[in-house]
C-alpha positions in Angstrom: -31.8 45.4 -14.8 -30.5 45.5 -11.6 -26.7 47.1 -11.0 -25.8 45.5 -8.0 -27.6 42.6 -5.8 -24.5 43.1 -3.1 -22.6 46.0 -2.6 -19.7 46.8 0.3 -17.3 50.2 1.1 -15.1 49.6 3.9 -17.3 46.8 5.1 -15.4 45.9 8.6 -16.1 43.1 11.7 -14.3 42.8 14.4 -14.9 39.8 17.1 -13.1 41.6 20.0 -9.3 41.3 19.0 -10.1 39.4 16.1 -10.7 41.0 12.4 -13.2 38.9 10.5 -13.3 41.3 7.8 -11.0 44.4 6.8 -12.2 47.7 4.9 -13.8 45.2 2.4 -15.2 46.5 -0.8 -17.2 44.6 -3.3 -19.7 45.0 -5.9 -21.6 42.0 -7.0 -24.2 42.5 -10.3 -26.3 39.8 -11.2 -25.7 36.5 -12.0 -23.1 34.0 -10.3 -20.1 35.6 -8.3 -17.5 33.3 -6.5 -15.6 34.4 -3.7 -12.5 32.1 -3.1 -10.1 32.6 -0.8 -7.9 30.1 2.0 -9.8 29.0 5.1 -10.0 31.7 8.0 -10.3 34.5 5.2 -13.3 35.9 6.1 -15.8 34.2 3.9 -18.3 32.9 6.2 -18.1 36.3 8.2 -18.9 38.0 4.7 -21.4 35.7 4.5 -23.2 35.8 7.8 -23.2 39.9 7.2 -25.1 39.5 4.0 -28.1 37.2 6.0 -28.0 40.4 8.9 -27.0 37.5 11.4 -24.6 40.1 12.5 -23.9 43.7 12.7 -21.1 45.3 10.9 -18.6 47.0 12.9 -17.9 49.7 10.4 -18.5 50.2 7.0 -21.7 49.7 4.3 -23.4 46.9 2.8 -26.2 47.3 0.7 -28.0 43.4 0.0 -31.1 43.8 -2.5 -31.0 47.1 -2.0 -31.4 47.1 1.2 -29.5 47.1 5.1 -29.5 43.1 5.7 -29.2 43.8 9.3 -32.1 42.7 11.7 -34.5 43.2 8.4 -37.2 40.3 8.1 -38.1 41.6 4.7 -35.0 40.7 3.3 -34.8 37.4 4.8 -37.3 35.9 2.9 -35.6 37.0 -0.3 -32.2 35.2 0.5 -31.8 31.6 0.6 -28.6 30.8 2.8 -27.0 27.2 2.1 -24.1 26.9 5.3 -20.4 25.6 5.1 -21.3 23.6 8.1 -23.5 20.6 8.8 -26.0 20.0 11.2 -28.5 17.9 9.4 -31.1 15.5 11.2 -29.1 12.0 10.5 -32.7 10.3 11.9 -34.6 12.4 9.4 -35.2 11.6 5.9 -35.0 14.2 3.0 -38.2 15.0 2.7 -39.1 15.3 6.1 -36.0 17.6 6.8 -37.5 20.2 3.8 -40.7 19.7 5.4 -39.3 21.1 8.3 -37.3 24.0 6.5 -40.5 24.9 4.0 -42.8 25.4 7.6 -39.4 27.2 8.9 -40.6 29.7 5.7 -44.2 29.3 7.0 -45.0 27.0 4.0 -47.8 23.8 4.4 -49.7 21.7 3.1 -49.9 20.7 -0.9 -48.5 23.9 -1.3 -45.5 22.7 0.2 -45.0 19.1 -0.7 -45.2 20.6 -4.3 -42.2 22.7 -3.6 -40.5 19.9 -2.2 -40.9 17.4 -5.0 -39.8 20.8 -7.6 -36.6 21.9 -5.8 -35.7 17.8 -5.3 -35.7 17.2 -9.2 -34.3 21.1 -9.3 -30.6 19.8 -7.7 -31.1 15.7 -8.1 -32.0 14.5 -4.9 -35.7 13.7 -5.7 -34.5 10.0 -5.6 -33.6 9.8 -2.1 -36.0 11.9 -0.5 -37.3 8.5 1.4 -34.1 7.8 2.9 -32.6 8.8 5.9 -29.9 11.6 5.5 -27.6 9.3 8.0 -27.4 7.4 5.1 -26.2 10.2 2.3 -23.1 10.7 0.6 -21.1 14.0 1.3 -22.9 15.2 -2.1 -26.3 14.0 -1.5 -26.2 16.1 2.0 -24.6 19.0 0.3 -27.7 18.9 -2.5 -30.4 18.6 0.2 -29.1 21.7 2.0 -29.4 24.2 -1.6 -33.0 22.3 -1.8 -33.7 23.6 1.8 -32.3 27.0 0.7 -34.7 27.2 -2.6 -38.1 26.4 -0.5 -39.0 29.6 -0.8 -38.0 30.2 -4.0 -35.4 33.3 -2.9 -34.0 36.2 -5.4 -30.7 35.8 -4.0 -28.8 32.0 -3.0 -26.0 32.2 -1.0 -23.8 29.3 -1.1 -20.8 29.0 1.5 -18.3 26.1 0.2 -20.8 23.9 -1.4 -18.5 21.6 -2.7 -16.4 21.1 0.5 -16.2 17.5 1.5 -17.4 15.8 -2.0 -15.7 13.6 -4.2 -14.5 14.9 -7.4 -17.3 13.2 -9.6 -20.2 14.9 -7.0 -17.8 18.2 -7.5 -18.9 18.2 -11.3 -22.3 17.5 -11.0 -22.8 20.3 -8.2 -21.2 22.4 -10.3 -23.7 22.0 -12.8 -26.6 22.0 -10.8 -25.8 25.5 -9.8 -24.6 27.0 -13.2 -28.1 26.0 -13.5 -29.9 27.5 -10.4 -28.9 30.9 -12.4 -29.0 30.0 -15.8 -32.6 28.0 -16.0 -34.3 29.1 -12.5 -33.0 33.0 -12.3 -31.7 32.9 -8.9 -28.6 35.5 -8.5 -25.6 33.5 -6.5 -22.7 34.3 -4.5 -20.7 31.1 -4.2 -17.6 31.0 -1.8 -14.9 28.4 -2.2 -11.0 27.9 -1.2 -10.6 26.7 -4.6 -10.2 28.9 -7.5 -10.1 26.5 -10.3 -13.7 25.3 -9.5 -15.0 28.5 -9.4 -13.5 29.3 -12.1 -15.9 26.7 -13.7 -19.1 28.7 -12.0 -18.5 32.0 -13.2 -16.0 34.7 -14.8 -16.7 37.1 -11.8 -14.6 36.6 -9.1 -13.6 38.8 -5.7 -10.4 37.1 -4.1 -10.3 37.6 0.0 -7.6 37.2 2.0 -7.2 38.2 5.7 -10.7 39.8 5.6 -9.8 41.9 2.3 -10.3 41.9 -1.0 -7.2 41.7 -2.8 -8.3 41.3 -6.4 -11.6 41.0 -7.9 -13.7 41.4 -11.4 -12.7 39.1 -14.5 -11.4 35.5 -13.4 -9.2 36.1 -17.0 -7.7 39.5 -16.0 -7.0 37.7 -12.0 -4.9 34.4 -13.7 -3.1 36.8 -15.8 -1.6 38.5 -12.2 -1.3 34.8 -10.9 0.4 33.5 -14.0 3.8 33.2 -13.0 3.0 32.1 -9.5 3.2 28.1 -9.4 -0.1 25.6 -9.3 -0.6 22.2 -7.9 -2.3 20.1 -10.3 -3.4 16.3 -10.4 -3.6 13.9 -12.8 -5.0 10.7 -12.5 -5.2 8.1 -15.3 -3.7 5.4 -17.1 -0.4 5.9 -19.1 0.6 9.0 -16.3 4.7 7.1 -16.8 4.9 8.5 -20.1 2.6 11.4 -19.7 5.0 12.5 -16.6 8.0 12.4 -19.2 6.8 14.6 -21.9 5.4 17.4 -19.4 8.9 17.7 -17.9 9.6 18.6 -20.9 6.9 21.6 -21.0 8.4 24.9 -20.2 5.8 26.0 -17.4 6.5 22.5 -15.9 7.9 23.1 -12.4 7.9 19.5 -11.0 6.2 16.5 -11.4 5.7 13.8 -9.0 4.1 10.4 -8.3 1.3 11.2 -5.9 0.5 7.9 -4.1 0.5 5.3 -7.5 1.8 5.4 -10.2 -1.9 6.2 -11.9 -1.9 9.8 -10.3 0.7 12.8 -10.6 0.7 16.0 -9.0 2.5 18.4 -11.5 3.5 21.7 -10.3 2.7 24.4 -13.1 3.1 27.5 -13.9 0.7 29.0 -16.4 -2.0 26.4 -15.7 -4.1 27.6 -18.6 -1.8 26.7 -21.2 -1.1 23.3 -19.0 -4.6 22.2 -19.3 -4.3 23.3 -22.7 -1.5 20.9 -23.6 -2.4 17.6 -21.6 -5.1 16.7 -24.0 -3.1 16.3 -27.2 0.3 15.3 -25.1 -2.1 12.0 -23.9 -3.2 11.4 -27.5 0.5 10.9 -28.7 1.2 8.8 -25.4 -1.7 6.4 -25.8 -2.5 7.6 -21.8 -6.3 8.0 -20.7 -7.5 10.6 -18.2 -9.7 9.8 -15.7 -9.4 13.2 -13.3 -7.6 16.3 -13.8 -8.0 19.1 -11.9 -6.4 22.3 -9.5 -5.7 21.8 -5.9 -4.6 25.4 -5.6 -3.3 23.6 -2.3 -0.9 26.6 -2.3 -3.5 29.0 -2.7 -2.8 31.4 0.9 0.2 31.4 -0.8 -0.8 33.5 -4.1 -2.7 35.6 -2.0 0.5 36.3 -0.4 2.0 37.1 -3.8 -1.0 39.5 -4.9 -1.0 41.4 -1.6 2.5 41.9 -1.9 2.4 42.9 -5.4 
């Protein structure tokens, strides 16, 4: 069994003045591994290390046991799903994976094979016909992982995969890639500005902030250090009048707040664990109904701040 699919020591990048990533250290076994950490942390920059698009500036990394930079023989074993879009609006899905499959020198039956497994694989099999123009934030997001499977890659990386999608899409890609490891094998590193969905991924997690890693291994051990630091939480549902009134009566309860209707609070929380555990039964006795609840962390920079300082 393999020990570690990604491994850093004082992995360092510098764009001129710039640090993309400080003295970083990581070790990532197999399996799913989130990174999650506030925009501008250094996540892509990890990231774009791992595919050997650039060249550290000092430091180790060891991908697959190997160097990642300038190594074709690595390439083909990692498939690299961007936090940025540029696909073909004029293309449809399958010819933009017919396009990525020949990018991996795939052709032929061979190919449109792969293309119809991978579709079915993330759920997009349905709209391979249509133009991508046409796609919803989470259709585009599952035809980029289906480009990134093609060639059916020992290691996926997936840079903010939910970014962008509604929160029902959220769910569903969350699933789909619990799955990629769990049914098709595929070691992941997933990167995301939002710890609660992680949190839903995997149990290993390596928080970054300002190009370092300030916390990482069991998601249960990192809450435990982020306990007493508040959490922005919606609610959205029917009944939320009531349900507002009892969780100001909750200890952890910070605030609570209308947020836009009177259908939808945003409750400010400390301990979220024990919060989610509560709301369930609290809306049972109210008579309320849940339609959404989940973490923001819209104060998230802001917990980093906490651990660094800790």
């Amino acid at each position: 069994m393999k020990s570690s699919v990604i491994k850093a020591q004082l992995l360092s990048k510098w764009y001129g003045e710039v640090i993309g990533l400080n003295s970083f250290n990581m070790d990532a076994g197999p399996g799913i591994t989130g990174i999650v950490g506030p925009n501008g942390a250094g996540k892509s920059t990890l990231f774009k290390l791992i595919i050997g698009m650039i060249k550290p500036s000092k430091g180790s990394l060891d991908v697959l046991g190997m160097d990642p930079w300038l190594n074709k023989k690595l390439s083909s074993k990692i498939g690299f799903c961007p936090d940025y879009d540029n696909l073909p609006d004029d293309a449809t899905g399958f010819e933009f994976l017919r396009l990525s499959g020949g990018l991996h020198g795939m052709s032929g039956t061979g190919l449109n094979s792969r293309i119809k497994e991978v579709s079915r694989t993330v759920g997009i099999d349905y709209a391979l016909e249509r133009k991508i123009g046409g796609y919803s934030k989470g259709m585009r997001q599952r035809i980029k992982i289906a480009g990134a499977l093609l060639h059916d890659p020992e290691l996926l990386l997936l840079d903010e995969p939910l970014s962008g999608a509604d929160p029902r899409a959220r769910r569903s890609l969350i699933d789909v890639i619990i799955s990629l490891n769990r049914d098709s094998g595929h070691d992941i590193l997933v990167s995301s500005h939002v710890l609660f969905e992680v949190e839903r991924m995997t149990k290993d997690v390596v928080l970054i902030y300002k190009g370092r890693a300030v916390a990482s291994g069991d998601i249960y051990g990192i809450r435990e250090l982020m306990d007493e630091h508040p959490h922005n939480i919606i609610i959205e549902g029917k009944g939320m009048v009531e349900l507002g009134k009892r969780l100001l009566e909750l200890e952890h309860t910070v605030s609570v707040s209308f947020d836009g209707s009177k259908e939808r609070l945003r409750v400010e929380v400390k301990r979220p664990d024990e919060f989610f555990d509560n709301v369930p039964e609290m809306l049972l006795e109210s008579g309320g109904e849940l339609r959404e609840m989940y973490s923001q962390d819209d104060n998230l920079a802001a917990v980093f701040r906490y651990l660094v300082g800790r």
